[in-house]
OpenMM code with the backbone's topology and positions (N, CA, C; nanometers):
from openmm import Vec3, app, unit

residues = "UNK UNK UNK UNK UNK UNK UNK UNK UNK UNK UNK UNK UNK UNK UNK UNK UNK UNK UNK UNK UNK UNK UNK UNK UNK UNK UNK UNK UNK UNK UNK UNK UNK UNK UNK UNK UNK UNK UNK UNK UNK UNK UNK UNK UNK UNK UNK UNK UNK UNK UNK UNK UNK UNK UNK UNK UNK UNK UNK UNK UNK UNK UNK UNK UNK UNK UNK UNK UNK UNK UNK UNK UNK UNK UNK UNK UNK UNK".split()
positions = [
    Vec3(-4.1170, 0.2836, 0.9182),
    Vec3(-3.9749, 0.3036, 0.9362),
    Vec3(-3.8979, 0.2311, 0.8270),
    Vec3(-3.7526, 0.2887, 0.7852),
    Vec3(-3.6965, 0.2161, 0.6714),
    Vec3(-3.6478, 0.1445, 0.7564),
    Vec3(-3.5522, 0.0098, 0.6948),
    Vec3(-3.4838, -0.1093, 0.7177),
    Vec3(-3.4030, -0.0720, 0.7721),
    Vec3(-3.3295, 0.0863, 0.7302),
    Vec3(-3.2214, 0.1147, 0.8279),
    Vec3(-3.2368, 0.1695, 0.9646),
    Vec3(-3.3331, 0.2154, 0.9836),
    Vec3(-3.3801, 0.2531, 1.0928),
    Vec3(-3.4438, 0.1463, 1.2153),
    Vec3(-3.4376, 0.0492, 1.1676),
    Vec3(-3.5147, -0.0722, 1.2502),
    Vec3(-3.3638, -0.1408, 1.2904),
    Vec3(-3.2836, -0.1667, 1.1855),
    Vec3(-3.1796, -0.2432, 1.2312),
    Vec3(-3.0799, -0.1257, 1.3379),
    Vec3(-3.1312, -0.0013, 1.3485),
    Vec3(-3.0363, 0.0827, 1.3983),
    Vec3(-3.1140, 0.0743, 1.5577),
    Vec3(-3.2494, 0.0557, 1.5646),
    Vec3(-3.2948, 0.0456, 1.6687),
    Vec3(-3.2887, -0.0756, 1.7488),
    Vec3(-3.2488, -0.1836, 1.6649),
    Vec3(-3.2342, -0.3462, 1.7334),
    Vec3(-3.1288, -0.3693, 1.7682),
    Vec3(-3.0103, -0.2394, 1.6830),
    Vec3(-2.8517, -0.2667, 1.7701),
    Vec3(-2.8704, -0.1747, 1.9210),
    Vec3(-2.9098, -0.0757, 1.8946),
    Vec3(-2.8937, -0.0199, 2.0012),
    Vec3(-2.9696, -0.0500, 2.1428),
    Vec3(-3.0943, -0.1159, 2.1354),
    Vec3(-3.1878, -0.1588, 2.2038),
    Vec3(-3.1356, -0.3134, 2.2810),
    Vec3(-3.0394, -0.3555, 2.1948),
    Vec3(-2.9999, -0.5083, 2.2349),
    Vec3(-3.0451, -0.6274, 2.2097),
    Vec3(-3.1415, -0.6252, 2.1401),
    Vec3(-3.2570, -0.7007, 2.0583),
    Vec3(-3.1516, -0.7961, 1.9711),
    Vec3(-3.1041, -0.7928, 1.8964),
    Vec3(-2.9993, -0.9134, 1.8349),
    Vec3(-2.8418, -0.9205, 1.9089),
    Vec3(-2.8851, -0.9402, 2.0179),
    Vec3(-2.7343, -0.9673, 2.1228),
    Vec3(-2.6476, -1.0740, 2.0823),
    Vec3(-2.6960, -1.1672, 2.0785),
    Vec3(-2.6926, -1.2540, 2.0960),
    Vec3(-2.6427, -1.2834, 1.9040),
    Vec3(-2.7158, -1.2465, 1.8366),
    Vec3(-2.6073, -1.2292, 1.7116),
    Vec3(-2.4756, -1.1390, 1.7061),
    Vec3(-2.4837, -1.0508, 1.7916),
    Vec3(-2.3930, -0.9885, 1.7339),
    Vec3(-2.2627, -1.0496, 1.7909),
    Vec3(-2.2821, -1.0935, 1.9647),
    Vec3(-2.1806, -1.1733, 2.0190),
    Vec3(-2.1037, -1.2682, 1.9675),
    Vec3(-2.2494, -1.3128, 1.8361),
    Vec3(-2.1797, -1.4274, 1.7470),
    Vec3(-2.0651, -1.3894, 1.6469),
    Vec3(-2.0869, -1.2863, 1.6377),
    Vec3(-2.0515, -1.2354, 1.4642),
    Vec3(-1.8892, -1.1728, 1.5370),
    Vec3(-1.9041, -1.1285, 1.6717),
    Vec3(-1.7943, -1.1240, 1.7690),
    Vec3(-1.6597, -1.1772, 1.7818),
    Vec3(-1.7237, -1.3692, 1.7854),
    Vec3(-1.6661, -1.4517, 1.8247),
    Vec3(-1.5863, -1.4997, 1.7025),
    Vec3(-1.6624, -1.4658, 1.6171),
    Vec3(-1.6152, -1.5164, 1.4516),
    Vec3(-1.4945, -1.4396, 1.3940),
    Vec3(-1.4767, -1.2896, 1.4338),
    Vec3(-1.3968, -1.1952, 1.4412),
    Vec3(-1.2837, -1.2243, 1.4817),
    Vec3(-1.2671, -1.2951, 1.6186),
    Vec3(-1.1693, -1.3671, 1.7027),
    Vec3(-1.0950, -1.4811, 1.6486),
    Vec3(-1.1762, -1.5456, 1.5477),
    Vec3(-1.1193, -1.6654, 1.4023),
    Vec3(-0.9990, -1.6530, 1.3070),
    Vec3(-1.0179, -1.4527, 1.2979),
    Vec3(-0.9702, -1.4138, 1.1574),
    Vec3(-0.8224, -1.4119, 1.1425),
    Vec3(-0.7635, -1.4372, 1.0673),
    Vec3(-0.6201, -1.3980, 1.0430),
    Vec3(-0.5748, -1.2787, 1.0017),
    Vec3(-0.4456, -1.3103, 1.1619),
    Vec3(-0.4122, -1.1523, 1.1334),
    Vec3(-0.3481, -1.1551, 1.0112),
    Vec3(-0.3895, -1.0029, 0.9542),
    Vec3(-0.3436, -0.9625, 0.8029),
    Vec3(-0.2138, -0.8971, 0.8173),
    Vec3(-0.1582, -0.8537, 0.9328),
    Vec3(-0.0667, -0.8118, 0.9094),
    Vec3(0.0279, -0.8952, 0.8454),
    Vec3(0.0665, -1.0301, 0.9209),
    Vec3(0.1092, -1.1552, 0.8977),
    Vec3(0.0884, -1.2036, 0.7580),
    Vec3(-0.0701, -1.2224, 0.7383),
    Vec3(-0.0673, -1.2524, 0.6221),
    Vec3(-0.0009, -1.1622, 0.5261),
    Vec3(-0.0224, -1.0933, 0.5292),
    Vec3(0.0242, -0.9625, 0.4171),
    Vec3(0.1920, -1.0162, 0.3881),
    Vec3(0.2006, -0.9769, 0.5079),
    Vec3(0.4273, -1.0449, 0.5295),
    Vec3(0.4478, -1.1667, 0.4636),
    Vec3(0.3497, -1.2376, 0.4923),
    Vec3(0.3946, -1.3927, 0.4090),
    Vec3(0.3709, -1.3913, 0.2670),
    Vec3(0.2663, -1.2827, 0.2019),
    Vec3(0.2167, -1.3191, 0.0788),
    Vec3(0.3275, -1.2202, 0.0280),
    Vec3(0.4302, -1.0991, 0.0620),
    Vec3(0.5073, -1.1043, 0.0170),
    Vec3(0.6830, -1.1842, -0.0265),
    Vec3(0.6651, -1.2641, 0.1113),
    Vec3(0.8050, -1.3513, 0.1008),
    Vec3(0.7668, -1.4359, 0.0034),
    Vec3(0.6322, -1.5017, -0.0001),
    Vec3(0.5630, -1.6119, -0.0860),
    Vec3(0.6414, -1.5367, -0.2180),
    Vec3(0.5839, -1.4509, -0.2655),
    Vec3(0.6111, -1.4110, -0.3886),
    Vec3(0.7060, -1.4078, -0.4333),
    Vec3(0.7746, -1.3064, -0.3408),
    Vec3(0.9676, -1.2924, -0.3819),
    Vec3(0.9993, -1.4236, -0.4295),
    Vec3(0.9972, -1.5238, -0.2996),
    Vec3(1.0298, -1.6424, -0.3575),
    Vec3(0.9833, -1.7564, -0.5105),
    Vec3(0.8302, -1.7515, -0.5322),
    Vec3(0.8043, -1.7684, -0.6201),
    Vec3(0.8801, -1.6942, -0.7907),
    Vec3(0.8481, -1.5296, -0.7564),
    Vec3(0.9740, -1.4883, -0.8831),
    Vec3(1.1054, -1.5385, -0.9085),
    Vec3(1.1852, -1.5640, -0.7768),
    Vec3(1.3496, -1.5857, -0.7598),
    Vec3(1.3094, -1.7168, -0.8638),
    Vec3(1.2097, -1.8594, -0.7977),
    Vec3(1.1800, -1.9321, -0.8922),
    Vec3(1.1877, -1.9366, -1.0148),
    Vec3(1.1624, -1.8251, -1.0757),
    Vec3(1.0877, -1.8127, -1.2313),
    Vec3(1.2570, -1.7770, -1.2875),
    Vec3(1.2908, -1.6959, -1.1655),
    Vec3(1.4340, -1.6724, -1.2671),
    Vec3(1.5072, -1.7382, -1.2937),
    Vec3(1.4525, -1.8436, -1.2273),
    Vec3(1.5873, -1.9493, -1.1864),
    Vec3(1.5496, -2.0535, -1.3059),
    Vec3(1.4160, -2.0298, -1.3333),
    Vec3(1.4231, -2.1821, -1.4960),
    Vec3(1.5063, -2.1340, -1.5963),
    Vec3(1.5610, -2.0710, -1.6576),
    Vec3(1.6706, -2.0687, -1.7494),
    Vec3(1.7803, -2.0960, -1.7374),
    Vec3(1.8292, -2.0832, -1.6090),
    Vec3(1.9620, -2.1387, -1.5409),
    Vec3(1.9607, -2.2540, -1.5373),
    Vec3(1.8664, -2.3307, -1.4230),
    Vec3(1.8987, -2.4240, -1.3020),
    Vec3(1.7874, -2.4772, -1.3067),
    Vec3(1.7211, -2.5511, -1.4287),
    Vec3(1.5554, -2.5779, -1.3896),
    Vec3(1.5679, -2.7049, -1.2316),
    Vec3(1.6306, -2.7648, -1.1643),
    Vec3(1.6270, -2.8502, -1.0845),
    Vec3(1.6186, -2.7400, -0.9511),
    Vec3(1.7106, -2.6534, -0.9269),
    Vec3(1.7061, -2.5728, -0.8136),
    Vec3(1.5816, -2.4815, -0.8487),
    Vec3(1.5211, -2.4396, -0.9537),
    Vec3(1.4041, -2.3570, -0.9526),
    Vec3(1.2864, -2.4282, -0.9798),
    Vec3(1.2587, -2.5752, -0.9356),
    Vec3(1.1642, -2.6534, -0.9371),
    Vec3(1.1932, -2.7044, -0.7200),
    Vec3(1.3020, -2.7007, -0.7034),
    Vec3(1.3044, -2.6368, -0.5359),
    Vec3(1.2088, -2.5311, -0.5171),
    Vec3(1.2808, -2.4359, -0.5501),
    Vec3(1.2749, -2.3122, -0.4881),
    Vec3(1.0879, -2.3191, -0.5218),
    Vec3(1.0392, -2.3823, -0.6290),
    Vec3(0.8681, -2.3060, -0.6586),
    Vec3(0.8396, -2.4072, -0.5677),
    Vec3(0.8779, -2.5075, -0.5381),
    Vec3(0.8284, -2.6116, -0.4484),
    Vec3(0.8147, -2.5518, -0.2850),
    Vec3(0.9326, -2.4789, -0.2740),
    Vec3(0.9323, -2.4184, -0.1116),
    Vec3(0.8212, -2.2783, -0.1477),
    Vec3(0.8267, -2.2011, -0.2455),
    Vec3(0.7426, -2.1054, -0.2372),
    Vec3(0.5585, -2.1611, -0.2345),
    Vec3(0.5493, -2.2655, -0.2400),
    Vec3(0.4326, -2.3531, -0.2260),
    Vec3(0.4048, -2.4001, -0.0465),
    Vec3(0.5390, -2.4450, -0.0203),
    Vec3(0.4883, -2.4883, 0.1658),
    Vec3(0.4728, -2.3261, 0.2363),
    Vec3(0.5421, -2.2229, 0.1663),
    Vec3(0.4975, -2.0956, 0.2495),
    Vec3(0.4164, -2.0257, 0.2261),
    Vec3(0.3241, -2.0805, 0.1044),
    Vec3(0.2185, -2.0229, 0.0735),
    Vec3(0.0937, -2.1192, 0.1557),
    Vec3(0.1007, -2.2385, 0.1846),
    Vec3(0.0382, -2.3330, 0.3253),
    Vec3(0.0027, -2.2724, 0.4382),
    Vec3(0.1714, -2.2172, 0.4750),
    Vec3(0.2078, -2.1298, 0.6023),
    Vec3(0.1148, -2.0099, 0.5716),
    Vec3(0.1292, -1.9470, 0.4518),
    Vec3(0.0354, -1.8593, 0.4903),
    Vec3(-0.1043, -1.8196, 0.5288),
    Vec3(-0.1699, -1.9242, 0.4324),
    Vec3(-0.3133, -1.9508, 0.4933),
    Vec3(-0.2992, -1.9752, 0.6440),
    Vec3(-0.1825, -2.0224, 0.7101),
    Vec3(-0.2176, -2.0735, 0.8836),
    Vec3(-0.2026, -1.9794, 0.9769),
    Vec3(-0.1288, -1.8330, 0.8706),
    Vec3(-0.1127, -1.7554, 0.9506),
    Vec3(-0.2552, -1.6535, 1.0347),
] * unit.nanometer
topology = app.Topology()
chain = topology.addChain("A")
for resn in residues:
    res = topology.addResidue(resn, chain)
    for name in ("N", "CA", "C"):
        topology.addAtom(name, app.Element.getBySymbol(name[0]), res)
């Protein structure tokens, strides 16, 4: 039998339960992407507004990359 055929018979048979419950539970860990997705765009916006802002205002656009940094934190927590 090929490899795929053995692992197709050990899911269905129940034979690695007990992994898969694991691989389950790990699933239950993940961050939702929707979220993430939402934050890695505010992240950004904000990071550009940053960039525009060094020719002006380098003090308020050394803020602003500074806050686009704690919501890029936030985003990993999301």
């Amino acid at each position: 039998m090929s490899d795929r055929s053995n692992l197709y018979r050990d899911i269905f048979s129940g034979k690695n339960q007990k992994h898969w419950d694991k691989q389950q539970k790990e699933l239950n860990h993940m961050p939702n992407q929707k979220w993430h997705k939402i934050m890695s765009f505010i992240k950004s916006s904000i990071r550009i507004t940053g960039y525009i802002l060094i020719p002006f205002d380098l003090t308020s656009a050394a803020f602003v990359l500074i806050f686009s940094e704690i919501v890029g934190i936030l985003e990993e927590l999301v």
